[in-house]
N, CA, C and O of each residue as an XYZ file, in Angstrom:
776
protein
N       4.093     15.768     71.171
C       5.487     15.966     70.848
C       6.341     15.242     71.882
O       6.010     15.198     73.067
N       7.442     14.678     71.409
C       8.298     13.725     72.323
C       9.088     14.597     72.947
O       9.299     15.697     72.437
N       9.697     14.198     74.265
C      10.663     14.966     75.258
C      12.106     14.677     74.331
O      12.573     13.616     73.917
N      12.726     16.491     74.158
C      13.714     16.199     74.039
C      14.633     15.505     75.219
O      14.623     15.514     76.450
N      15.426     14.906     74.196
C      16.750     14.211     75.027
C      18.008     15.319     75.444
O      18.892     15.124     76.278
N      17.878     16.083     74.913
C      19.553     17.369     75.491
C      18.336     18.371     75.944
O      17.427     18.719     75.191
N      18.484     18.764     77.296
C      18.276     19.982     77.632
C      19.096     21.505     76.997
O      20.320     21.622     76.946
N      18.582     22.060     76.768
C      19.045     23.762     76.409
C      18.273     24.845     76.677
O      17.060     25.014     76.557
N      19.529     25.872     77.224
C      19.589     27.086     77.447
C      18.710     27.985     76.544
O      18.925     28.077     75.336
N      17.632     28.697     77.226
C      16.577     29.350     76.730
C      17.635     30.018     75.273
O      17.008     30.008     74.214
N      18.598     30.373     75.205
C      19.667     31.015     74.453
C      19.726     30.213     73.287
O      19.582     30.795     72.212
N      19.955     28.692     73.293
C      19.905     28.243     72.641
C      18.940     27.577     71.703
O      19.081     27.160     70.553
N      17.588     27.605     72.792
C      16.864     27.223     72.032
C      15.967     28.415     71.008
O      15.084     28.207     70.176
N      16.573     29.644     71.440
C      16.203     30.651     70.535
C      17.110     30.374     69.225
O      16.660     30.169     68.098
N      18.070     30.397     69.481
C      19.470     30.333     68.335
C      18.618     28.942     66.919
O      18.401     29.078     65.715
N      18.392     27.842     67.802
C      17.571     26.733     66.995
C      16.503     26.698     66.800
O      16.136     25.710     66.164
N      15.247     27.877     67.283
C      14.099     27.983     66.540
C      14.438     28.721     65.326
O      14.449     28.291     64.173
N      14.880     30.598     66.003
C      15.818     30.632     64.557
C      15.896     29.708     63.296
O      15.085     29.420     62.415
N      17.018     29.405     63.521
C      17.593     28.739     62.427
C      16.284     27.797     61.594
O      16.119     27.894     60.378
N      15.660     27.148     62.235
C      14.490     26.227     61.957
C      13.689     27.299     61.389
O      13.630     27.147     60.169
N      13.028     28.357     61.801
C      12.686     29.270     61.148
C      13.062     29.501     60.218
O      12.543     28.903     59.276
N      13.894     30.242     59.992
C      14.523     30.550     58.482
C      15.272     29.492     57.646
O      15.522     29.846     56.494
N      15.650     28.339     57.988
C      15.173     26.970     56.671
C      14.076     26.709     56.545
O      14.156     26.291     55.389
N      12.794     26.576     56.857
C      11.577     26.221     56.346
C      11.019     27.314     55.795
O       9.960     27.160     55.186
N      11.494     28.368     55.874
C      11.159     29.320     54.949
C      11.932     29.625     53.603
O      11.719     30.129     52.500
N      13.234     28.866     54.526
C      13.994     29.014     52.376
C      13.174     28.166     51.498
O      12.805     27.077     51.940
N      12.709     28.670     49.836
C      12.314     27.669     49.101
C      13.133     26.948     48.805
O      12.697     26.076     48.053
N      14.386     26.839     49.072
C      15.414     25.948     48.773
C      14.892     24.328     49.613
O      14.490     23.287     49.093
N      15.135     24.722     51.252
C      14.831     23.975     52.174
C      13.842     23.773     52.568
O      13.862     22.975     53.504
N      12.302     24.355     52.125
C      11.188     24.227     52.661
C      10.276     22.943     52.339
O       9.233     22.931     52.993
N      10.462     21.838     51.445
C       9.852     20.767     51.584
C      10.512     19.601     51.922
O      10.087     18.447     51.860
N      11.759     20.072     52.344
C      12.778     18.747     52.908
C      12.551     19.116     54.405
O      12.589     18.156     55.175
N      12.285     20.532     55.031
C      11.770     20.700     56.500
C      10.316     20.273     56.366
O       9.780     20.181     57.470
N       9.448     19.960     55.251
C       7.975     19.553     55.536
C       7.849     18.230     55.701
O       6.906     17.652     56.240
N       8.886     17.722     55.193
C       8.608     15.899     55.289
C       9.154     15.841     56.535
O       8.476     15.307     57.413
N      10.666     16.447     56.915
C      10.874     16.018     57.873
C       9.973     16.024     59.734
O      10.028     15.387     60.786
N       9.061     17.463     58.994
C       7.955     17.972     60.124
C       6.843     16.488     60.086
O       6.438     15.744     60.979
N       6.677     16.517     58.963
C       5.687     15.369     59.113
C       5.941     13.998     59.585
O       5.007     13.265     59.911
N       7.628     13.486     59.651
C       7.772     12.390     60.096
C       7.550     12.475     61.866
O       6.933     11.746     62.642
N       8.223     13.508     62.032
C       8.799     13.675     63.818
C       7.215     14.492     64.304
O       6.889     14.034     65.399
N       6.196     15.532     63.803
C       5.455     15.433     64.518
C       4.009     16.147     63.506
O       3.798     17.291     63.105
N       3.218     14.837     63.368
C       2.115     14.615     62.497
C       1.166     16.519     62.486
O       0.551     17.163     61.636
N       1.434     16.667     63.466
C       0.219     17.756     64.241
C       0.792     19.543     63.189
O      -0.017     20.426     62.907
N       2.130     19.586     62.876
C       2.983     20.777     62.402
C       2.883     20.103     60.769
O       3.946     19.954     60.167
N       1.529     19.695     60.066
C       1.537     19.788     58.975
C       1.026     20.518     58.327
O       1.440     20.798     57.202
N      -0.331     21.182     59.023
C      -1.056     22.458     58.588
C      -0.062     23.282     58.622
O      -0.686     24.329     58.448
N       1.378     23.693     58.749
C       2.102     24.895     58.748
C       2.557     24.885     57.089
O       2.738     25.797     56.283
N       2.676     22.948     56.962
C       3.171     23.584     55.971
C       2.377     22.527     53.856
O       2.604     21.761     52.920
N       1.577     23.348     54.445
C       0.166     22.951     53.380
C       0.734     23.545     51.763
O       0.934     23.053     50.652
N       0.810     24.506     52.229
C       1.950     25.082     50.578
C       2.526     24.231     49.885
O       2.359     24.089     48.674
N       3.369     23.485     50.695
C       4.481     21.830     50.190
C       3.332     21.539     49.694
O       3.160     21.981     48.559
N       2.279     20.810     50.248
C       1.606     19.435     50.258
C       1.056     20.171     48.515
O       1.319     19.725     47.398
N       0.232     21.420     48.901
C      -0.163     21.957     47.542
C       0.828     22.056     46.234
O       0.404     21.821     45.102
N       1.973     22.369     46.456
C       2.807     22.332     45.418
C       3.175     21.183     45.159
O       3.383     21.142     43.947
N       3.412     20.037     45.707
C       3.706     18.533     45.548
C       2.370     17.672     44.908
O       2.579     16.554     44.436
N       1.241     18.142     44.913
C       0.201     17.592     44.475
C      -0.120     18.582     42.987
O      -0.985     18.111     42.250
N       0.260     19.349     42.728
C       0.406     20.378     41.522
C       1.893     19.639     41.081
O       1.728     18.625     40.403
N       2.296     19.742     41.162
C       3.795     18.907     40.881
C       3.128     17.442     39.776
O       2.964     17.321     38.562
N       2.909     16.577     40.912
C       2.333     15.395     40.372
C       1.244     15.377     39.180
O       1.317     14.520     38.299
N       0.358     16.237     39.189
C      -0.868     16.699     38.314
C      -0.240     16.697     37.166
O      -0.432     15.884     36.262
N       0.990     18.141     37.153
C       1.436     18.102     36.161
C       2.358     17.758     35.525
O       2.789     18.240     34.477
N       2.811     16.688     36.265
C       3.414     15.637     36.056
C       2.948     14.217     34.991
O       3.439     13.632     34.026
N       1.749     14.117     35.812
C       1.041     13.403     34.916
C       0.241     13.662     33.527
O      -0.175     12.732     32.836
N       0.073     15.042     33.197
C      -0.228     15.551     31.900
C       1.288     15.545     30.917
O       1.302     14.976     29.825
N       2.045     15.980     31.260
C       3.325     15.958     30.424
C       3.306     14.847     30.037
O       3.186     14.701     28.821
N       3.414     13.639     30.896
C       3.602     12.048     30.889
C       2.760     12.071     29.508
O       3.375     12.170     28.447
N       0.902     11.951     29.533
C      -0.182     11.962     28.853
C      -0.073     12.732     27.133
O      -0.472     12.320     26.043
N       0.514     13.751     27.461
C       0.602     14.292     26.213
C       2.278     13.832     25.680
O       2.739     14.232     24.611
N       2.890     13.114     26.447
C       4.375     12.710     25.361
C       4.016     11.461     25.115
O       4.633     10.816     24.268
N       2.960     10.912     25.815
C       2.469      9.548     24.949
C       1.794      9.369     24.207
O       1.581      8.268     23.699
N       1.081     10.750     23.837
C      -0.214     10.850     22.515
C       0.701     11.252     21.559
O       0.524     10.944     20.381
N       1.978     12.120     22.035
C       2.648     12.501     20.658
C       3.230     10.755     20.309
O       2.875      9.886     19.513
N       3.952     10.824     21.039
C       4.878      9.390     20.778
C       3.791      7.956     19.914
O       4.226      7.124     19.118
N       2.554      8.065     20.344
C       1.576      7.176     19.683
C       1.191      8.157     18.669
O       0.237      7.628     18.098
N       1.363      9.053     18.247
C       1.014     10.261     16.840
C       2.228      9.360     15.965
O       2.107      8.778     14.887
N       3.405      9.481     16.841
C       4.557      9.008     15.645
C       4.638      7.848     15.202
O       4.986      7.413     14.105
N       4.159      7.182     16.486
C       4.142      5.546     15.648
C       3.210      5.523     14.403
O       3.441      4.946     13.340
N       1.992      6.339     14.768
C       1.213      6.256     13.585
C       1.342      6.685     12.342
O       0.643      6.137     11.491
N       2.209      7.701     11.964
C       2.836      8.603     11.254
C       3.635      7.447     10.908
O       3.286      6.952      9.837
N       4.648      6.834     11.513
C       5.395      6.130     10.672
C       4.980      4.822     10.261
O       5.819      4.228      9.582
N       3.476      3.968     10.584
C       2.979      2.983     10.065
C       2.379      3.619      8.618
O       2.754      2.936      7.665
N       1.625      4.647      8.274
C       1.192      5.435      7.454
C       2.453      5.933      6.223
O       2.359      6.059      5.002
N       3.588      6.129      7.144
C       4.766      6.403      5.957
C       4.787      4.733      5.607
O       4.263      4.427      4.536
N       5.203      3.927      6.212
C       5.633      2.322      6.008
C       4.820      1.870      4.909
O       5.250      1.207      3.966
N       3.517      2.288      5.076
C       2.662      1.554      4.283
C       2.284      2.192      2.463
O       1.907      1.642      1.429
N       2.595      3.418      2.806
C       2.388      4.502      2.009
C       3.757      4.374      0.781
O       3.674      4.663     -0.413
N       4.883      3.895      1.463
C       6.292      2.876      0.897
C       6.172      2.232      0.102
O       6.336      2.415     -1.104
N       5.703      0.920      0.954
C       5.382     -0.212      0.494
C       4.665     -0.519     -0.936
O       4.928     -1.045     -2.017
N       3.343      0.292     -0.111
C       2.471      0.638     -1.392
C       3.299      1.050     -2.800
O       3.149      0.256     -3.729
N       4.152      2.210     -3.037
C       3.981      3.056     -3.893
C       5.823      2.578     -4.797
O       6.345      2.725     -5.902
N       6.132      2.057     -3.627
C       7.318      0.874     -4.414
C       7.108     -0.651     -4.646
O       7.947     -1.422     -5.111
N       6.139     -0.882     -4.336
C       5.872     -2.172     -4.791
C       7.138     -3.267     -3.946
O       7.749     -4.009     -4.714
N       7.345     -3.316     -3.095
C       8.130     -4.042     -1.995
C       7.570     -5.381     -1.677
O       6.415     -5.452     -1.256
N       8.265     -6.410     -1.838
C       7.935     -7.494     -1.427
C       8.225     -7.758      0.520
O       8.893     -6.980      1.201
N       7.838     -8.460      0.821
C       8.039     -8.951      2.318
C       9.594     -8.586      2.415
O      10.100     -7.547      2.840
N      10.218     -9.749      1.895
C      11.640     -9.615      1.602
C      12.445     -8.232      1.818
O      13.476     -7.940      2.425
N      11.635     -7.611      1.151
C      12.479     -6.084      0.231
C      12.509     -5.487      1.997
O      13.475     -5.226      2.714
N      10.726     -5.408      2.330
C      10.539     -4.922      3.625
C      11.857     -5.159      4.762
O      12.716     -4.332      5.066
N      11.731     -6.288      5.165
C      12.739     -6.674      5.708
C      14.076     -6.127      5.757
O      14.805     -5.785      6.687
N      14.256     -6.143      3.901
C      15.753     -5.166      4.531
C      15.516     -3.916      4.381
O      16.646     -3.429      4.339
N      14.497     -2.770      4.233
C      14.797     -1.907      4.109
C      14.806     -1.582      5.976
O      15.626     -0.748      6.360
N      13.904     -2.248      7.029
C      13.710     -2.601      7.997
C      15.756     -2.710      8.633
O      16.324     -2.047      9.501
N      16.160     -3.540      7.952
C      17.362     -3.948      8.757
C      18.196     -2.532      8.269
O      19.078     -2.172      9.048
N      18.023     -1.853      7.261
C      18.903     -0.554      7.135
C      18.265      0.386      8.296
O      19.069      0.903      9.072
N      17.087      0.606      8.448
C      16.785      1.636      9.041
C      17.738      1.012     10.318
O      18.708      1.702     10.633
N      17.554     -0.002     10.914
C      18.232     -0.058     12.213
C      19.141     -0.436     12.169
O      19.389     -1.266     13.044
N      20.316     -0.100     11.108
C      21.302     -0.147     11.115
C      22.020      1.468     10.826
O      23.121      1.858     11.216
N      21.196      2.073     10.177
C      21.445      3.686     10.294
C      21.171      4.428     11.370
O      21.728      5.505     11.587
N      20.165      3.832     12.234
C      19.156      4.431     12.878
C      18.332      5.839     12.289
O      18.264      6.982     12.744
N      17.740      5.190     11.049
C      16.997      5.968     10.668
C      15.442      6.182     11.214
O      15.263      5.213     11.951
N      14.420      6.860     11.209
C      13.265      6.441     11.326
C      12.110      7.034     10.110
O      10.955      7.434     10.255
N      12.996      6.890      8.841
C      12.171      7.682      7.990
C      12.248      6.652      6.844
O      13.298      6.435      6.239
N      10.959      5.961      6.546
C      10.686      5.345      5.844
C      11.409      5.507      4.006
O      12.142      4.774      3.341
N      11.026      6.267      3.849
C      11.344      7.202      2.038
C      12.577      7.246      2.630
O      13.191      6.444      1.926
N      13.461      7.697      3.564
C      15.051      7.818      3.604
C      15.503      6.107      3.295
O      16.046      5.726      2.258
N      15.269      5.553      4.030
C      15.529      3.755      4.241
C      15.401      3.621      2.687
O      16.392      3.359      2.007
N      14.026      3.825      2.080
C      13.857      3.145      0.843
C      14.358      3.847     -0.043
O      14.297      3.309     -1.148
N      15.005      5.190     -0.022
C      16.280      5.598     -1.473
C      17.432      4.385     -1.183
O      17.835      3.540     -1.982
N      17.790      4.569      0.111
C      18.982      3.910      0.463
C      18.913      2.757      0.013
O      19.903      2.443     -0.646
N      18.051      1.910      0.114
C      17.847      0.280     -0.390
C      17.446      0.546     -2.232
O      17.888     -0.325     -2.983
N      16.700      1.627     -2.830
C      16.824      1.622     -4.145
C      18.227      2.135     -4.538
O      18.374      2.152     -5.760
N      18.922      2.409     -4.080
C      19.905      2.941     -4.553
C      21.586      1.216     -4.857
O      22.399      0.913     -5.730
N      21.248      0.802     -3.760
C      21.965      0.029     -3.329
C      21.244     -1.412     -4.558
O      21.844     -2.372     -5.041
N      20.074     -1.071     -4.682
C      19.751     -2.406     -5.159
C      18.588     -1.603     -5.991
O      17.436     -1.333     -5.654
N      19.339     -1.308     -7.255
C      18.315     -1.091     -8.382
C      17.498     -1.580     -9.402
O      18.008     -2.442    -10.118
N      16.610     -1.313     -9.588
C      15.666     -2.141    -10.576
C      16.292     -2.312    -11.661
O      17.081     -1.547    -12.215
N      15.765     -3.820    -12.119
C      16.490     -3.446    -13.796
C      15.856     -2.893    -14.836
O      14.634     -2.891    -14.985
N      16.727     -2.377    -15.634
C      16.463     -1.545    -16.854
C      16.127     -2.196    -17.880
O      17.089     -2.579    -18.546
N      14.786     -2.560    -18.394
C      14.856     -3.150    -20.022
C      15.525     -2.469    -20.872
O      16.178     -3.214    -21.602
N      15.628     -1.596    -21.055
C      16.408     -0.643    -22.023
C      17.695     -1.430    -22.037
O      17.980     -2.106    -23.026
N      18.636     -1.360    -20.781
C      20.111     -1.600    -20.599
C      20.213     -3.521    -20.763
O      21.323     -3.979    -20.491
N      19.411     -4.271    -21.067
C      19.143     -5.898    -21.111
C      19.580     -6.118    -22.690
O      19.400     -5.338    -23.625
N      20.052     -7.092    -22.700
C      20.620     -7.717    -23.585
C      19.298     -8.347    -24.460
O      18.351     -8.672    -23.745
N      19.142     -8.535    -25.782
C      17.670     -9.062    -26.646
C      17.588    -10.663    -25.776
O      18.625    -11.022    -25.219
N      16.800    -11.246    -25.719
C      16.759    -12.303    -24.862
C      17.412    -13.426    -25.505
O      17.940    -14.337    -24.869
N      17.373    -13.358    -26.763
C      18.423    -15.033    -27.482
C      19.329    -14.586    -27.022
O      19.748    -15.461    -26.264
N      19.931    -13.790    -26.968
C      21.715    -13.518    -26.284
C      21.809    -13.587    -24.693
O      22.785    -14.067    -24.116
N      20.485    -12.959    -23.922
C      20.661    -13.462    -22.416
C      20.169    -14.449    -22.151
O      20.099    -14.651    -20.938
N      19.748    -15.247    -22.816
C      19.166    -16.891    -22.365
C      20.296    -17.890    -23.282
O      20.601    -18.993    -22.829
N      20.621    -17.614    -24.018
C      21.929    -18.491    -25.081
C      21.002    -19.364    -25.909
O      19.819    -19.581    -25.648
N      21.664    -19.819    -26.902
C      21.104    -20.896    -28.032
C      20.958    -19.658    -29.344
O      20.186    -19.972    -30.250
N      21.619    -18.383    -29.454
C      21.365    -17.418    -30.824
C      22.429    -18.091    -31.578
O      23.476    -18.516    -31.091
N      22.054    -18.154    -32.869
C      23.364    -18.741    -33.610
C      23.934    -16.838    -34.197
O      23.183    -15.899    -34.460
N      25.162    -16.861    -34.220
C      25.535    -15.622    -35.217
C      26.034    -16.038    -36.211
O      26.792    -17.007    -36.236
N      25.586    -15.170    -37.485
C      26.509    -15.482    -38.565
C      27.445    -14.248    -39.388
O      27.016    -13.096    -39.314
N      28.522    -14.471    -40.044
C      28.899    -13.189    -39.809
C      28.861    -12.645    -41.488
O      29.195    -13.369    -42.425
N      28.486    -11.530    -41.601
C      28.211    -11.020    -42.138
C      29.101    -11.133    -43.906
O      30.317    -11.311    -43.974
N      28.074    -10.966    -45.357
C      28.700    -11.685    -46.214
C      28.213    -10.050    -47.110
O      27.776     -9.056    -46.530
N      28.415    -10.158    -48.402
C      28.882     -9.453    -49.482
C      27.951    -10.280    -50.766
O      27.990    -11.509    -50.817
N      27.103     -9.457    -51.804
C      26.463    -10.214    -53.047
C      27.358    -10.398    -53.630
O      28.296     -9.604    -53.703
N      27.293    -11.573    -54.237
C      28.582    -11.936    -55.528
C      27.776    -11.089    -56.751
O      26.886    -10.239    -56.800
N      28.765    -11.959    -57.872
C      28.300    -11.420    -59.183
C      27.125    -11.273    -59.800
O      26.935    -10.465    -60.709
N      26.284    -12.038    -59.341
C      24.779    -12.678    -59.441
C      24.504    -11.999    -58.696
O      25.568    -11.393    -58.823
N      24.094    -11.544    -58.060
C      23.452    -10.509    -56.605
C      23.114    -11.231    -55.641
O      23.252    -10.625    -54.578
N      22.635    -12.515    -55.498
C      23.310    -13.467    -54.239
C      24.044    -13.461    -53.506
O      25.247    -13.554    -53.749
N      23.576    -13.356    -52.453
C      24.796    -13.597    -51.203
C      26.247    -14.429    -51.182
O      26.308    -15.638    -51.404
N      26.799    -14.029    -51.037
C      28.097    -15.504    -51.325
C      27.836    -16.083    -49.314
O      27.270    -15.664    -48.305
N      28.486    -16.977    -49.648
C      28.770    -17.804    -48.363
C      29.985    -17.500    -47.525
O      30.999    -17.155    -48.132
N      30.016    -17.573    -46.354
C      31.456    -17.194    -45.641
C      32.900    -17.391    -45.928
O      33.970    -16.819    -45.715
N      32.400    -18.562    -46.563
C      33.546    -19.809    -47.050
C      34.124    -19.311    -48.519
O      35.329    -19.296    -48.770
N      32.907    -18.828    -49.629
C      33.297    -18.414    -50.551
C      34.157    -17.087    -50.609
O      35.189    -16.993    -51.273
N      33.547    -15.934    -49.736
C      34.210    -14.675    -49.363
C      35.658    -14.663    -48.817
O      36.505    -13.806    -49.069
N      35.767    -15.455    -48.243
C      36.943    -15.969    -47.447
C      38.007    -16.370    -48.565
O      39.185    -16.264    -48.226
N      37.804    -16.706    -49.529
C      38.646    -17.502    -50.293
C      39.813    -16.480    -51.359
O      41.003    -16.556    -51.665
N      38.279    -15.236    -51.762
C      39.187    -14.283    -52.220
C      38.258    -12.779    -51.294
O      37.162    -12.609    -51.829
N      38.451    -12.009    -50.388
C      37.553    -11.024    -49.981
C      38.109    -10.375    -50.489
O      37.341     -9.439    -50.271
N      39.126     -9.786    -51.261
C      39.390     -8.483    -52.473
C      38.488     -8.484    -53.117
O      37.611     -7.624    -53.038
N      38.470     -9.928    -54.310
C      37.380     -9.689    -55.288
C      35.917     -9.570    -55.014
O      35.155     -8.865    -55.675
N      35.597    -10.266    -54.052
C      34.338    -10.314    -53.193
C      34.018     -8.379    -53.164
O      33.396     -7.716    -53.993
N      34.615     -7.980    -52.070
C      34.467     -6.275    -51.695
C      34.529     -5.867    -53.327
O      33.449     -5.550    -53.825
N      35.637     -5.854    -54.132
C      35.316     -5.211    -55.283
C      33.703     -5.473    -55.786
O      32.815     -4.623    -55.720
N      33.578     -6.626    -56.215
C      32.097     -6.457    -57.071
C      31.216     -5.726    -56.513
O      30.525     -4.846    -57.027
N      31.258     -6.367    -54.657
C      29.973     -5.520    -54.157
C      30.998     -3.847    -54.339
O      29.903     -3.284    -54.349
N      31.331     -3.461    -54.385
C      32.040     -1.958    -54.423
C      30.971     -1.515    -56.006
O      29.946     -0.836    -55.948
N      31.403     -1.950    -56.950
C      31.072     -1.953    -58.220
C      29.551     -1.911    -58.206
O      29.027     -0.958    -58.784
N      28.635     -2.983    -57.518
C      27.264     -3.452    -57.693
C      26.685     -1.869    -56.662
O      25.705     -1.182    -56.951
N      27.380     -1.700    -55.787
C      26.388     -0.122    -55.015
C      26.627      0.856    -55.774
O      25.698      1.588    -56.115
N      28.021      1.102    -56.238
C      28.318      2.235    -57.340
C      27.141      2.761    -58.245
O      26.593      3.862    -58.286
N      26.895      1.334    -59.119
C      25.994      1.608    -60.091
C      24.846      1.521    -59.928
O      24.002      1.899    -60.740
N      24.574      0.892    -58.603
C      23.004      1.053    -58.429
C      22.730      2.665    -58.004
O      21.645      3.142    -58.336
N      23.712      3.526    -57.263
C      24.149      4.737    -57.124
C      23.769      5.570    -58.031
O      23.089      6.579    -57.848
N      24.502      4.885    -59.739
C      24.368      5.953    -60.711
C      22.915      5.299    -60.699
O      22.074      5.902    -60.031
N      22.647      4.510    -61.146
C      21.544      4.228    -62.156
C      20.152      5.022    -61.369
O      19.258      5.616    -61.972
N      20.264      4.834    -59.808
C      19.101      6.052    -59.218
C      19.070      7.395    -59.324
O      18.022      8.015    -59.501
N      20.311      7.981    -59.213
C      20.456      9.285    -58.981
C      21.341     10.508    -60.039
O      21.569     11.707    -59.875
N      21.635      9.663    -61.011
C      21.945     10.085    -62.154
C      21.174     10.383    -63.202
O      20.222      9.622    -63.027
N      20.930     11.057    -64.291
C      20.225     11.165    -65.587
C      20.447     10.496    -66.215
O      21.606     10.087    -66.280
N      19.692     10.122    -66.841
C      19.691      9.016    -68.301
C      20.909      9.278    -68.963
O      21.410      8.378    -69.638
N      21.450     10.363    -68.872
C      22.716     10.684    -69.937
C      24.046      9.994    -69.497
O      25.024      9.798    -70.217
N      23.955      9.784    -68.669
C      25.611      9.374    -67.781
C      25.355      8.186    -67.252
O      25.921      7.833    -66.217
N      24.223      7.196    -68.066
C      24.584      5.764    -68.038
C      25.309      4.947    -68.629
O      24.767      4.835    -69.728
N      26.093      4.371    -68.614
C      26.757      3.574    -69.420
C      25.737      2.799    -70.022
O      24.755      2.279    -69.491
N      26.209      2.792    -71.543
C      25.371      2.218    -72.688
C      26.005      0.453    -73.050
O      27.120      0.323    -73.555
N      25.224     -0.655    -72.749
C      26.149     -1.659    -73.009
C      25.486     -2.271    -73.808
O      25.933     -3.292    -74.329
């Protein structure tokens, strides 16, 4: 042990064992008085072995916490390669699609695969054959023609002909369903005889 530099009064140096006493016994202060014992004099470390034991229990379990938040944290990555793929799979996602459902999640900060991919089906929905137009009308080249009336003959008339008089046109066909009307669903009695 080195010579102190201030001499003191037996008085005082009671007053400062004291005190030194009862901080290395507070658990508050007792491993900030163990390092400091161990810097200034190597020999006053067996006093205080408790520190050294609790600082090496400290670290131990220190290093298991560490160990087990990195098996969870590698659980989740795996969990979410397994959701990713399980996605992919079951929506049929191209690279592309991946990509953005990828740029939503980190733009929501989501980390849930099925959340990302409503959000991207929602935003960008499949198409509906049902709701599609017949394909001559969504590719072009359908001719339309518009719709005509049997003349007197039961032949179709032409647009051009209908057009010329469509009163008389609508009358005949009026006349030609009438009687095809009676002639099915009527009795023989209430045909007109010609």
């Amino acid at each position: 042990m080195t010579q102190p530099l201030v001499r003191l009064s037996p008085q005082e140096m009671e007053k400062l064992s004291r005190f030194m006493f009862n901080m290395s016994h507070n658990p508050k202060y007792r491993a900030q008085v163990a390092e400091a014992a161990k810097e200034l004099d190597p020999s006053m470390v067996g006093a205080f072995t408790d520190v050294s034991l609790q600082k090496q229990f400290n670290q131990f379990t220190q290093k298991f916490e560490n160990e087990r938040l990195a098996e969870k944290m590698e659980r989740a990555q795996q969990s979410r390669e397994v959701q990713k793929t399980d996605v992919i799979k079951r929506r049929n996602f191209s690279d592309d699609q991946v990509k953005q459902v990828e740029t939503l999640m980190t733009h929501y900060g989501v980390n849930d695969w099925e959340a990302a991919a409503d959000i991207y089906a929602q935003r960008n929905p499949q198409d509906d054959p049902n709701m599609k137009p017949p394909p001559e009308i969504e590719h072009g080249g359908a001719t339309w023609e518009f719709p005509t009336v049997p003349g007197k003959d039961g032949k179709m008339l032409s647009f051009d002909d209908f057009r010329k008089n469509p009163a008389g046109a609508s009358r005949n066909a009026a006349i030609q369903v009438i009687t095809e009307f009676k002639r099915n669903r009527l009795p023989g009695a209430f045909h007109a005889r010609a």
